[in-house]
Every structure is written in C-alpha cells, then in structure tokens.
DOBAKOL-502295 format. One record per residue: residue in three letters; x, y negated, z of N, C-alpha, C in turn. Coordinates in steps of 0.001 Angstrom, whole numbers. Each point is the difference from the previous one (the first is absolute). Layout:
BEGIN
{code=Ala	n.u=X	n.v=Y	n.w=Z	ca.u=X	ca.v=Y	ca.w=Z	c.u=X	c.v=Y	c.w=Z}
...
END
This chain:
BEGIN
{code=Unk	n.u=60172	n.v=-239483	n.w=38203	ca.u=391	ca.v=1086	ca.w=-867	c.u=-1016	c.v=104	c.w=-1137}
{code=Unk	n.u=479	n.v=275	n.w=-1078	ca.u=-989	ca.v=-182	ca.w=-1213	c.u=-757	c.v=1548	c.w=204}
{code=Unk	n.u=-1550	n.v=-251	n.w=-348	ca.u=-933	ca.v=975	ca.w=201	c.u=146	c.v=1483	c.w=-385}
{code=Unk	n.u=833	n.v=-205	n.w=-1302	ca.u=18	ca.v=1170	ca.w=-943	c.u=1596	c.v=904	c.w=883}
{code=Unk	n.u=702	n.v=-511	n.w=582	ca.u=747	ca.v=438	ca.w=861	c.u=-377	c.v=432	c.w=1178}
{code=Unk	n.u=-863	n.v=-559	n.w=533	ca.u=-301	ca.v=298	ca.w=1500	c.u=-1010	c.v=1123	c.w=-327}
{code=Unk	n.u=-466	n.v=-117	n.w=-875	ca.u=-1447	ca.v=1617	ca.w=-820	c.u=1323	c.v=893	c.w=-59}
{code=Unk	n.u=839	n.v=-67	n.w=-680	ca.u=1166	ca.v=1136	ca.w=-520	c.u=539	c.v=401	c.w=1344}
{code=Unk	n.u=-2	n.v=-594	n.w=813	ca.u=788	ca.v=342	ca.w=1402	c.u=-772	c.v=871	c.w=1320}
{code=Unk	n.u=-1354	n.v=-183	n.w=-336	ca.u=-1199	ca.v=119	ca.w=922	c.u=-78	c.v=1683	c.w=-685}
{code=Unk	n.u=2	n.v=-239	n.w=-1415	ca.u=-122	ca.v=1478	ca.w=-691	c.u=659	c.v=1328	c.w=310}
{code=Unk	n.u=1451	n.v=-884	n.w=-185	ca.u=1042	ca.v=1131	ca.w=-179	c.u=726	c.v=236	c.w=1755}
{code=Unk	n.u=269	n.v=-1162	n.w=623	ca.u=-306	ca.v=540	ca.w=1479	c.u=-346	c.v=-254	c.w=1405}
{code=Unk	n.u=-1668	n.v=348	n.w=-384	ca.u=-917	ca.v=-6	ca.w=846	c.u=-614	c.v=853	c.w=-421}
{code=Unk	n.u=-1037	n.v=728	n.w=1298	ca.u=-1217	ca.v=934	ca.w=-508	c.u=-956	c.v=-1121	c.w=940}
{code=Unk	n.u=-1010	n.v=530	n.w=-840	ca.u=-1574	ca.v=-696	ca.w=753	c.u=-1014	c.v=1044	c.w=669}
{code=Unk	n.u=-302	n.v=-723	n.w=1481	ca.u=-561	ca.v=1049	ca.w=859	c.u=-1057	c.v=-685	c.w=823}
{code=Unk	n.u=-704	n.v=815	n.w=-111	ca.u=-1613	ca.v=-670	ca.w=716	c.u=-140	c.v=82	c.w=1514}
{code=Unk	n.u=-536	n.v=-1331	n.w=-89	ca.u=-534	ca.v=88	ca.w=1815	c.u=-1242	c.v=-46	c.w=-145}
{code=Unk	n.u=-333	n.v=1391	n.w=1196	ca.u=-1667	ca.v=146	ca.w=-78	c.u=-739	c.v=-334	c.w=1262}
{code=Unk	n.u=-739	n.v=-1086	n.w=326	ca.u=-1017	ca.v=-133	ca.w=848	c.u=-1122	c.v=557	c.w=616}
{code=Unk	n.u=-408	n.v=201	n.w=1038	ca.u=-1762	ca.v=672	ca.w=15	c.u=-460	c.v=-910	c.w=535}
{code=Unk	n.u=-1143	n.v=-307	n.w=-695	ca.u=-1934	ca.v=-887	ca.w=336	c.u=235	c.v=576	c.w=1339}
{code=Unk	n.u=-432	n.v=-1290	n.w=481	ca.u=-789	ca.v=862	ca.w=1558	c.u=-682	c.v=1112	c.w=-146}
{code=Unk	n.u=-789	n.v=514	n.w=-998	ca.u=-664	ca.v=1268	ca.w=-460	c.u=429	c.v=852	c.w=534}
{code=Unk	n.u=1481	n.v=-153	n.w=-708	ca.u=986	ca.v=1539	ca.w=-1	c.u=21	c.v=-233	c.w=-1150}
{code=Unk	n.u=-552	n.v=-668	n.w=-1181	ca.u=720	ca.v=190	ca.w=-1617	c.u=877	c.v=-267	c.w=-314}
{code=Unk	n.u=1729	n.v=476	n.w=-544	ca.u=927	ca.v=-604	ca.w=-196	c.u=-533	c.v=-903	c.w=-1762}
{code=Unk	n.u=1081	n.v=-811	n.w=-37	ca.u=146	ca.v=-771	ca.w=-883	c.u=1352	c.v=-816	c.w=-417}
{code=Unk	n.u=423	n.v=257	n.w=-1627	ca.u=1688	ca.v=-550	ca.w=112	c.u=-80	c.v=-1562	c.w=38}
{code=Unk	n.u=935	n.v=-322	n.w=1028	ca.u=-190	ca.v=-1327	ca.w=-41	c.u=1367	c.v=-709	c.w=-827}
{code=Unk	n.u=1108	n.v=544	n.w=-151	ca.u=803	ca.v=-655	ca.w=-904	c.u=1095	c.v=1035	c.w=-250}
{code=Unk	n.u=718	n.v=-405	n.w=-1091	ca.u=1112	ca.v=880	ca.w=-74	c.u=1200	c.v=-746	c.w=-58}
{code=Unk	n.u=582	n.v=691	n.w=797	ca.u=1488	ca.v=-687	ca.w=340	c.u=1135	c.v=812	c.w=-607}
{code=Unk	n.u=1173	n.v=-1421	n.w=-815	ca.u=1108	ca.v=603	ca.w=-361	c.u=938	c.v=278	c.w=800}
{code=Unk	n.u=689	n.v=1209	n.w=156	ca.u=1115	ca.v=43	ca.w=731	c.u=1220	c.v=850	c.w=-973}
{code=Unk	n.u=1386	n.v=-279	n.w=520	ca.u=950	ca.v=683	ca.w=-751	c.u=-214	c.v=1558	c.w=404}
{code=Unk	n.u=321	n.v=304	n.w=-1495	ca.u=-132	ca.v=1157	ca.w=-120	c.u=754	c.v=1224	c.w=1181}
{code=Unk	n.u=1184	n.v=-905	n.w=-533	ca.u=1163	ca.v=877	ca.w=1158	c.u=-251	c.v=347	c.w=1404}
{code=Unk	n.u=-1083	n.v=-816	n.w=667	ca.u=111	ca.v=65	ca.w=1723	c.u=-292	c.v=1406	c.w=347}
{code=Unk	n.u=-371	n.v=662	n.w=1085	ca.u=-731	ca.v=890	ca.w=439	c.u=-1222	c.v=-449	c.w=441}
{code=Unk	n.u=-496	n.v=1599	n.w=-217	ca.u=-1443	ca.v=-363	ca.w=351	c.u=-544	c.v=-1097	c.w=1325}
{code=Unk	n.u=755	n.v=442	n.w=1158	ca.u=-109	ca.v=-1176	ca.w=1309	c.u=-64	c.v=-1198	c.w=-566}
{code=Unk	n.u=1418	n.v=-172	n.w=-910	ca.u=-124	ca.v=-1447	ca.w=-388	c.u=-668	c.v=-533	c.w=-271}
{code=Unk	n.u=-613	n.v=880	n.w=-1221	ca.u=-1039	ca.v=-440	ca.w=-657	c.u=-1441	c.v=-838	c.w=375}
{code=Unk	n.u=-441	n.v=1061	n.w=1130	ca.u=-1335	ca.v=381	ca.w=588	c.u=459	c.v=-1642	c.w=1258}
{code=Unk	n.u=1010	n.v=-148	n.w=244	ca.u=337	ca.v=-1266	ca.w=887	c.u=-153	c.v=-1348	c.w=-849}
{code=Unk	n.u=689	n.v=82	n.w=-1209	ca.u=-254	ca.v=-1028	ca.w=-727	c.u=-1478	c.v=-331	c.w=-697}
{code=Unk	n.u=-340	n.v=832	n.w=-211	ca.u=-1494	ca.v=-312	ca.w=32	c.u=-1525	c.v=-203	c.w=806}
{code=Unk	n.u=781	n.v=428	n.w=1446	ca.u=-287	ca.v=-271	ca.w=1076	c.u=21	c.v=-1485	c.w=111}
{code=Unk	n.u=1300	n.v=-772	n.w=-116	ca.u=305	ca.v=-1460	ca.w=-55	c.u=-530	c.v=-678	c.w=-886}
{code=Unk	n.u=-109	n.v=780	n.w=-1024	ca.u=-158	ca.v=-948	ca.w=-1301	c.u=-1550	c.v=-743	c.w=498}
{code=Unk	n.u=-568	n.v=973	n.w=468	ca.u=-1891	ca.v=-401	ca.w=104	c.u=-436	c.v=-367	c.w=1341}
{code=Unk	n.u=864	n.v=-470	n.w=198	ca.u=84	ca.v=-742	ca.w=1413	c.u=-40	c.v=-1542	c.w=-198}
{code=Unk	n.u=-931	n.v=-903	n.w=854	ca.u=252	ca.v=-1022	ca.w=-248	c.u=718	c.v=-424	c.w=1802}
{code=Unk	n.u=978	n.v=-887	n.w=-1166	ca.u=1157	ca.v=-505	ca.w=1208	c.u=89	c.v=-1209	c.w=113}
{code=Unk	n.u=806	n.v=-515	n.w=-1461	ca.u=169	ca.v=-1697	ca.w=200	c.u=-829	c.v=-810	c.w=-984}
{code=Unk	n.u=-716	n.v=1620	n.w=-876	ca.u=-1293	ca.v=-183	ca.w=-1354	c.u=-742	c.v=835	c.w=19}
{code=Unk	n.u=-926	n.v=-321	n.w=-772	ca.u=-847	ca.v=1050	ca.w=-178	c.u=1164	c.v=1107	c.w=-978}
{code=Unk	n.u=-1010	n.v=845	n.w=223	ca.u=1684	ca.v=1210	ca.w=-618	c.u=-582	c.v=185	c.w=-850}
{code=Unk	n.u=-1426	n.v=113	n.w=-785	ca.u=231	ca.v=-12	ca.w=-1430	c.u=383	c.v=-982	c.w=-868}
{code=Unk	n.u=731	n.v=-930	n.w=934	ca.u=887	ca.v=-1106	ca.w=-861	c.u=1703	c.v=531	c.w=-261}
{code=Unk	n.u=-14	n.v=1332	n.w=801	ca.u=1227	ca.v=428	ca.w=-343	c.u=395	c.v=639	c.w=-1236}
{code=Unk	n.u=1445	n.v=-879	n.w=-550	ca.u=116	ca.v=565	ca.w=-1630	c.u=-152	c.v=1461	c.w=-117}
{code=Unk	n.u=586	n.v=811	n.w=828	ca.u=-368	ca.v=1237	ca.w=-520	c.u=-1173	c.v=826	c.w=471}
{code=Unk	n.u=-898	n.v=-140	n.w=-52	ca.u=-1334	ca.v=-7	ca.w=858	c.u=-1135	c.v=-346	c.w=-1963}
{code=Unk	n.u=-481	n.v=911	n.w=-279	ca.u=-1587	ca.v=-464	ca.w=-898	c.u=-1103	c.v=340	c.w=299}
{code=Unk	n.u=-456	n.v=-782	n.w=1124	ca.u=-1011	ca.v=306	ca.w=727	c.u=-1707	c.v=14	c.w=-724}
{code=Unk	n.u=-503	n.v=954	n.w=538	ca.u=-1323	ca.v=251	ca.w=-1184	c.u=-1187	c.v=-122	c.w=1355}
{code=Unk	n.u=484	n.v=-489	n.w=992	ca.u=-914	ca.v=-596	ca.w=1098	c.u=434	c.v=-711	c.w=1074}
{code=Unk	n.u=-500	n.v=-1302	n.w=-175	ca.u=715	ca.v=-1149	ca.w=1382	c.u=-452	c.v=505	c.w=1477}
{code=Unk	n.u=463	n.v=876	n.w=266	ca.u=-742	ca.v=805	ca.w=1814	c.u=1159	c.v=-362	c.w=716}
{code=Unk	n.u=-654	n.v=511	n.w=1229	ca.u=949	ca.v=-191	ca.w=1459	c.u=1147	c.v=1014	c.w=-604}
{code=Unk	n.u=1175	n.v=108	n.w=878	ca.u=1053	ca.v=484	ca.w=166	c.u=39	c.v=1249	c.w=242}
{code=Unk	n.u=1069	n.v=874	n.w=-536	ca.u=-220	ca.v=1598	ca.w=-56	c.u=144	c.v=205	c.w=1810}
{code=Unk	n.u=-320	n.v=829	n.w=313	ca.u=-103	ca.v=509	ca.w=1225	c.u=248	c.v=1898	c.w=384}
{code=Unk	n.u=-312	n.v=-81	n.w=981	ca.u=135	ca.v=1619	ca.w=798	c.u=-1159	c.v=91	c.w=-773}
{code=Unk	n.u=71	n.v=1794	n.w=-292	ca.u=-1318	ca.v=82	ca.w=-1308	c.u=-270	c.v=244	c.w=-990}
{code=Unk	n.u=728	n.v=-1187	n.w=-772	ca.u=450	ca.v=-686	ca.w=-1163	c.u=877	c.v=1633	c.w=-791}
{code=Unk	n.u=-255	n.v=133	n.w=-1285	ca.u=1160	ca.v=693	ca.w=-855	c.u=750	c.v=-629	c.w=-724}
{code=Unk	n.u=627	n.v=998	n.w=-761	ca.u=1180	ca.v=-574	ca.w=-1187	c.u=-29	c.v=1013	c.w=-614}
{code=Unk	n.u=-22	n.v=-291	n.w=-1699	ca.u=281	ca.v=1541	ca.w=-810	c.u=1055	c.v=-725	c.w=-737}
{code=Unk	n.u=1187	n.v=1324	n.w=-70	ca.u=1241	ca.v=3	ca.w=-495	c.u=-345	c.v=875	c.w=-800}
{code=Unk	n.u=-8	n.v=-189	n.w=-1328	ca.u=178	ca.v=1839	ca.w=-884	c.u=-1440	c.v=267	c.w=387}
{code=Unk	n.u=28	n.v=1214	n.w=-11	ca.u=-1111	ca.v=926	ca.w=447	c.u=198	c.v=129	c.w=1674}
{code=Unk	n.u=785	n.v=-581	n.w=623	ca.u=-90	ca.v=261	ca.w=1572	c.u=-545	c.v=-982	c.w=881}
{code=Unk	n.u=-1053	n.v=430	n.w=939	ca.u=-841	ca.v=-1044	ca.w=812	c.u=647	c.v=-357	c.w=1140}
{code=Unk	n.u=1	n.v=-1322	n.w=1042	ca.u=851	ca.v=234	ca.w=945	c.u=-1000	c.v=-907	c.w=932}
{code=Unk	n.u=-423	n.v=76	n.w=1460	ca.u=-908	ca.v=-998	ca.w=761	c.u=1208	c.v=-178	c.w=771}
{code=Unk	n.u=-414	n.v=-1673	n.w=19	ca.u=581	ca.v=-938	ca.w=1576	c.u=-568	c.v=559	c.w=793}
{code=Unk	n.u=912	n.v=473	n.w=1259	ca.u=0	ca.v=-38	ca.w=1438	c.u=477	c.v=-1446	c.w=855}
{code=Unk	n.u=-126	n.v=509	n.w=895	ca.u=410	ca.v=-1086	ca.w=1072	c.u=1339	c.v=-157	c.w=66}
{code=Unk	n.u=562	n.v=1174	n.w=-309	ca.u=1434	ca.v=192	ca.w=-172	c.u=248	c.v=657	c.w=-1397}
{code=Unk	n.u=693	n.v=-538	n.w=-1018	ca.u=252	ca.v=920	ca.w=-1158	c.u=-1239	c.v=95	c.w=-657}
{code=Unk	n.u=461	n.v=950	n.w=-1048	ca.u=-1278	ca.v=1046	ca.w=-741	c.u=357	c.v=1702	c.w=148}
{code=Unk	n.u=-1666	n.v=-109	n.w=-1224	ca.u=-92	ca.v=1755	ca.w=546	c.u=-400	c.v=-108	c.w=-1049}
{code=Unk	n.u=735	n.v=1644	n.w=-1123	ca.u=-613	ca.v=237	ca.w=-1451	c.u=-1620	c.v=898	c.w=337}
{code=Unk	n.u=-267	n.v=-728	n.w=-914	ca.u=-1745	ca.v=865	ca.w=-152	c.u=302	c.v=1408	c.w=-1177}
END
C-alpha cells in the first residue's frame, strides 16, 4: 500500500494509545504506542494492545501497528495503557481503570 495512504488511513481511522511499563523500581515508562481502530470499545482496545506488544511469532515491535520507543519484554500483569486521558492496569484477568 503506498505510504501516503496507509498515513491517511492510520489518521483518519485509528487513535494512538500508549502502553506503559514499570522498571523493576516501580517507575513506569511508555514503551510504545499502538494504533487501533477508532471504533472498537474500550475492552477492545486495551486487548489489542495487549496483543500488539506481545511477542508471539516476532518480536512485536515489528508489528505494523505498534511504534515502539523501547525494544523490552512483553506487556504483562502490571503493565498500563492510556486511552484519552483514561488509565487502565493488566490483571490476571482483564483490566481495572486507575
């Protein structure tokens, strides 16, 4: 797909949403932001970006919609996501808004 199309498509529908890590510290830090369609619900959302930063059959910041701003391990229980202004942590099961 020519670049200037796939930019126009990513723009108009997708939003971009951060996955946040913590240092063993406890310091979070964004480790990439992932496109997802705009349309899903929030679950969706917070699932697909769950996947996106997962490595499965690649490293997942090789995934196209994935612009990863740090090559780290895989999101985990812990792990956040900011949608908008709303925070959300992996559980073992699901999430939970902060």
């Amino acid at each position: 797909m020519n670049k200037l199309i796939e930019n126009y498509e990513k723009w108009n529908n997708k939003e971009s949403i951060s996955v946040i890590h913590k240092k063993p510290t406890g310091q979070p830090y964004v480790v990439a932001k992932v496109w997802v369609e705009k349309s899903l619900s929030t679950d969706d959302k917070l699932e697909q970006a769950f996947m996106l930063t997962n490595s499965i059959d690649d490293a997942w910041w090789n995934n196209k919609e994935v612009d990863a701003l740090h090559k780290t391990r895989s999101t985990s229980v812990g792990d956040q996501v900011l949608i908008g202004i709303d925070k959300y942590e992996c559980l073992m099961r699901g999430w939970k808004k902060l």
